[in-house]
C-alpha positions in Angstrom: 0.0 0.0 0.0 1.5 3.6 -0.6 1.1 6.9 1.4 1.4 10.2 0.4 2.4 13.0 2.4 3.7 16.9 1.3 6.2 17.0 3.9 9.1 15.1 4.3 11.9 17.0 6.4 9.4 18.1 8.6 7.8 16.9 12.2 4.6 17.8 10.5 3.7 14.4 9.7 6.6 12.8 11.3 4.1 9.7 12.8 3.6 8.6 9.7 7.0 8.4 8.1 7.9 6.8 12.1 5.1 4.5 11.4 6.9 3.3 7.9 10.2 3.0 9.0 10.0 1.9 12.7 7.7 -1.3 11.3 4.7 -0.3 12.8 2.8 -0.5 9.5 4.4 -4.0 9.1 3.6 -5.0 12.5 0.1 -4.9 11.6 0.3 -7.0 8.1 0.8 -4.1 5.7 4.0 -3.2 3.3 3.5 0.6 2.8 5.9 3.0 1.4 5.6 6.4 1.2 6.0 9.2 -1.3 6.6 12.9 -1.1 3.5 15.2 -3.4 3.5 18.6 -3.0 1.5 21.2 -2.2 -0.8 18.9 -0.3 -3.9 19.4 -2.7 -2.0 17.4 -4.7 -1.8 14.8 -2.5 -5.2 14.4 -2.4 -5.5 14.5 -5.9 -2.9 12.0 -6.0 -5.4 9.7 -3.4 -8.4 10.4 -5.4 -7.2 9.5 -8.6 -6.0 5.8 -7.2 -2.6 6.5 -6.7 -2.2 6.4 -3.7 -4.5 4.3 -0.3 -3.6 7.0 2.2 -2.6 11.0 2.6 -1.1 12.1 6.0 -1.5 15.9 5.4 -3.8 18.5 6.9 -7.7 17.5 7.5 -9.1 20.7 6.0 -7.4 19.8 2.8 -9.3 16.8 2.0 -12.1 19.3 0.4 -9.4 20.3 -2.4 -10.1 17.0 -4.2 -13.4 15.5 -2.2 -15.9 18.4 -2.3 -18.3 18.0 0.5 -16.4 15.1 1.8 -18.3 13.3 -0.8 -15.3 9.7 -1.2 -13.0 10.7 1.6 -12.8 9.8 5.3 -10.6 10.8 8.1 -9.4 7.8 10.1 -7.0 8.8 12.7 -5.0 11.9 13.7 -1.2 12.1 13.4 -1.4 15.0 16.3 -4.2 17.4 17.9 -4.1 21.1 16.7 -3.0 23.5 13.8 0.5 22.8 14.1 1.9 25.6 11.8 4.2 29.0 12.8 4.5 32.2 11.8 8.0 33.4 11.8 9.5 36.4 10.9 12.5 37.6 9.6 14.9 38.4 12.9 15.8 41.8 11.8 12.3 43.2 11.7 12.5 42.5 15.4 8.9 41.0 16.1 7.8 40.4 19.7 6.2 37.2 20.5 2.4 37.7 19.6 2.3 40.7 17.7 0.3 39.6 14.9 0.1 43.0 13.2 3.8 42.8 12.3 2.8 41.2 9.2 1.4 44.5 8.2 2.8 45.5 4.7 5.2 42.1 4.6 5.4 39.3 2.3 4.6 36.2 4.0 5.2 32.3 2.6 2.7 30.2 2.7 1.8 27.1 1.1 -1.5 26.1 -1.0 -4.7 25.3 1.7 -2.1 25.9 4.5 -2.5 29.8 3.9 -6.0 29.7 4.8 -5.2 29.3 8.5 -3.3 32.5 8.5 -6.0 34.1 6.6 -8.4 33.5 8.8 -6.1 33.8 11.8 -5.4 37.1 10.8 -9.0 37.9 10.2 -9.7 37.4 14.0 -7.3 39.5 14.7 -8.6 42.2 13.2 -6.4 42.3 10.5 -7.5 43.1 7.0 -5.3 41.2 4.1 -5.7 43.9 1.2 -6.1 47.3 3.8 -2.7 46.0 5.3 -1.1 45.2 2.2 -0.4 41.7 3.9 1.2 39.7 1.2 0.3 35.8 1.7 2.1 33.6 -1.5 3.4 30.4 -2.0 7.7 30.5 -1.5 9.7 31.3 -4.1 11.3 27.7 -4.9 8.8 25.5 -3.9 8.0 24.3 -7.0 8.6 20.5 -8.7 8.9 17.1 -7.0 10.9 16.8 -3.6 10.5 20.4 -2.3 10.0 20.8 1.0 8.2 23.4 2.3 9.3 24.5 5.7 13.0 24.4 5.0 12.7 26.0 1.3 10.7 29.0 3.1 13.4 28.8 6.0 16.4 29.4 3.0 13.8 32.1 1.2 13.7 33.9 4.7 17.5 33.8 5.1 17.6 35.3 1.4 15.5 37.7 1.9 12.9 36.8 -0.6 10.0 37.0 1.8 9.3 38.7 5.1 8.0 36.0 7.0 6.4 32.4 6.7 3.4 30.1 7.8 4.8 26.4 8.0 5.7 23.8 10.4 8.4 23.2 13.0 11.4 21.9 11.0 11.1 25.1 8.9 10.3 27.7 12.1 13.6 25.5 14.1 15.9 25.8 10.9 15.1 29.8 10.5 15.8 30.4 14.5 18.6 28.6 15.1 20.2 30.0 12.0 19.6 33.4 13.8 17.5 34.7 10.8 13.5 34.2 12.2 12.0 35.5 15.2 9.0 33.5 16.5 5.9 35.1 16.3 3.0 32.6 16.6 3.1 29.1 17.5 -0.3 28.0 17.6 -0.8 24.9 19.2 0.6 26.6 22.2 -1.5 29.4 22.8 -0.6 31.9 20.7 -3.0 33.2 18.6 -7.1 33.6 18.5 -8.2 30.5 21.2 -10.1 28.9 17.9 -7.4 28.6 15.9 -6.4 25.8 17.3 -9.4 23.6 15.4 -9.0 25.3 11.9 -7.1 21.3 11.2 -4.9 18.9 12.5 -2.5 16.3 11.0 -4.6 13.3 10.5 -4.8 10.6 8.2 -7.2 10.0 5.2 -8.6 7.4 3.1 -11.0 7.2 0.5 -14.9 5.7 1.0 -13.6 3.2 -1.5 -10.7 1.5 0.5 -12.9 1.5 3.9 -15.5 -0.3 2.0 -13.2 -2.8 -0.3 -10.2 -3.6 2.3 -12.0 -2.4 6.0 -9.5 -4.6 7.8 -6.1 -2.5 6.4 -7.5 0.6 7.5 -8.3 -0.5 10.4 -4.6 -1.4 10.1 -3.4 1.5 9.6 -5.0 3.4 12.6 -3.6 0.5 14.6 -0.1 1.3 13.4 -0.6 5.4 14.0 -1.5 4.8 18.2 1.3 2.5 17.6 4.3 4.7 16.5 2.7 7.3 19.2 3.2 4.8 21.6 7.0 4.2 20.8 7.8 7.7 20.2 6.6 8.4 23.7 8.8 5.9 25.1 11.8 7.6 23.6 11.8 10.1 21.4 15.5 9.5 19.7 14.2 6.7 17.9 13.2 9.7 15.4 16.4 9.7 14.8 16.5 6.1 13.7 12.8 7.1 11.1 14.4 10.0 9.7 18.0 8.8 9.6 17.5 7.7 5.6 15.6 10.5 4.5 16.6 14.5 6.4 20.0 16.2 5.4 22.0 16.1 8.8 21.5 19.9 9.9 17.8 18.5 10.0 18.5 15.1 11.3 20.1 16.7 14.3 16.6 18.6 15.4 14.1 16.1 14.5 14.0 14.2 18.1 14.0 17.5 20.2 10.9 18.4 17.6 9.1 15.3 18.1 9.6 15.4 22.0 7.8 18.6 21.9 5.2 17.1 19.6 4.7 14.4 21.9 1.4 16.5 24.5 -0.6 16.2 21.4 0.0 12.9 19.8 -3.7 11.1 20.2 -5.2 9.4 17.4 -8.5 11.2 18.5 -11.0 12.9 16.2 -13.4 14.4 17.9 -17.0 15.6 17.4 -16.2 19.5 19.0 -12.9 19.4 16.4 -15.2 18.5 13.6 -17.5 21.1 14.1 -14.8 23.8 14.6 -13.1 22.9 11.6 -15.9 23.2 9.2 -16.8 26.0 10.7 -13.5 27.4 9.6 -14.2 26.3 6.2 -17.5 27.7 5.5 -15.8 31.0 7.0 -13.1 30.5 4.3 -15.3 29.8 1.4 -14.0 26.0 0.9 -17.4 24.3 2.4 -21.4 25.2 2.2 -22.3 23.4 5.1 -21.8 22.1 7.8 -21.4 17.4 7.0 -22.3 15.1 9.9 -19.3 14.0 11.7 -20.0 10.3 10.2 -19.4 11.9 6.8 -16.6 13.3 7.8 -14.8 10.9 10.4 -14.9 6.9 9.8 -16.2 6.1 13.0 -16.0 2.1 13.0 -12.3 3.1 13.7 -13.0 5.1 16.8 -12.6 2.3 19.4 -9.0 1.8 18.2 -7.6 5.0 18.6 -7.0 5.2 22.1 -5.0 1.2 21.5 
């Protein structure tokens, strides 16, 4: 079976590489590999079209290829919360919280990941074309194998871009290189308190799978709790997932990423996150209506998400 995900070098959806490469797909009767498609519409897209069984991206962007949730299902989460940063360039000399310092920058931001900041910024009180707040994909991230958090990290330390919206690796890479300033980390308070629901890391599947081959996802959400479970028990064995596949600058930060990760690793999908995160997709324009959390969530997979 094959995975997609549109993050590699990243602790964004770190479980599931972990889950590949530390056997925990194996231990439960499945060969998966995994391939990198970005931006992560594409994934979907990718999962859709049959090329793939599984995406581990963000939950909101299901809807860029299954309209109305019509063919695709979440089954587990990788972690809880909208785990992306904003980080700014270190000369501009942000303080920790000030959203308005985006006022008048150019910030990076990939595809469906840019609507969190859009409508993060919103709450604030902060108007995208009044401000002359910039929100674009990174120069660079274009073609097969980008990644997007470490290209936007090398765009901010070229000055191409102001500041950028993406996950750990990058927002780690930028600060200890002395050229980002942390600004917003979400999934620790920073931010409008309903941010935290926009998405989540989770893993989808489509109607199709659940209904031809129940038993390997059920499989698969086995094998998520599973990698949680060991990552808990020691972090470093990142080390050992990512050993084949991050550059060693990157290698050297994964396990102190992951051991921050580690609060809000629970397979969980809960009704209240549901209804929060459409909520921020009819506010964005991506959804109508609000689905019922069946349609949404494959629920005969609840009972094994807590092992």
């Amino acid at each position: 079976m094959k995975l997609v995900l549109p993050d590699l070098i990243s602790n964004s959806y770190f479980p599931a590489i972990a889950a590949v490469e530390l056997g925990c797909f194996a231990a439960e009767g499945l060969d998966m590999t995994f391939e990198l498609v970005t931006p992560v519409d594409k994934s979907y897209e990718v999962m859709r079209d049959g090329g793939a069984d599984f995406v581990a991206g963000s939950a909101h962007s299901a809807l860029s290829a299954f309209p109305d949730w019509n063919g695709v299902k979440l089954i587990a989460a990788q972690g809880q919360g909208m785990y992306w940063f904003l980080i700014m360039r270190a000369d501009i000399n942000a303080a920790r919280g000030d959203i308005s310092v985006v006022k008048g920058r150019k910030i990076g931001a990939a595809p469906w990941v840019e609507l969190g900041l859009r409508r993060l910024l919103q709450e604030a009180g902060i108007d995208v074309e009044r401000d002359k707040v910039e929100i674009a994909p990174v120069p660079g991230f274009v073609g097969a194998g980008v990644n997007f958090g470490v290209t936007a990290a090398k765009a901010l330390e070229d000055g191409k871009i102001d500041g950028f919206w993406a996950n750990g690796m990058g927002a780690e890479v930028a600060i200890k290189r002395g050229v980002g300033t942390m600004v917003l980390d979400i999934r620790r308070g920073d931010g409008p308190k309903s941010c935290f629901d926009y998405t989540m890391a989770s893993i989808a599947t489509t109607d199709r799978l659940i209904a031809e081959q129940p038993e390997a996802v059920a499989a698969a959400v086995r094998a998520i709790v599973r990698v949680h479970k060991l990552l808990r028990e020691d972090p470093k064995r990142a080390e050992q997932a990512a050993a084949k596949h991050f550059p060693p600058s990157e290698l050297a930060l994964i396990s102190e990423l992951i051991r921050r990760d580690l609060p809000y690793y629970d397979a969980t999908i809960a009704p209240g996150f549901v209804d929060n995160m459409q909520q921020f997709l009819i506010e964005v324009g991506k959804l109508d209506k609000k689905a019922p959390y069946e349609k949404v969530v494959a629920t005969q997979f609840a009972p094994l998400w807590q092992g």
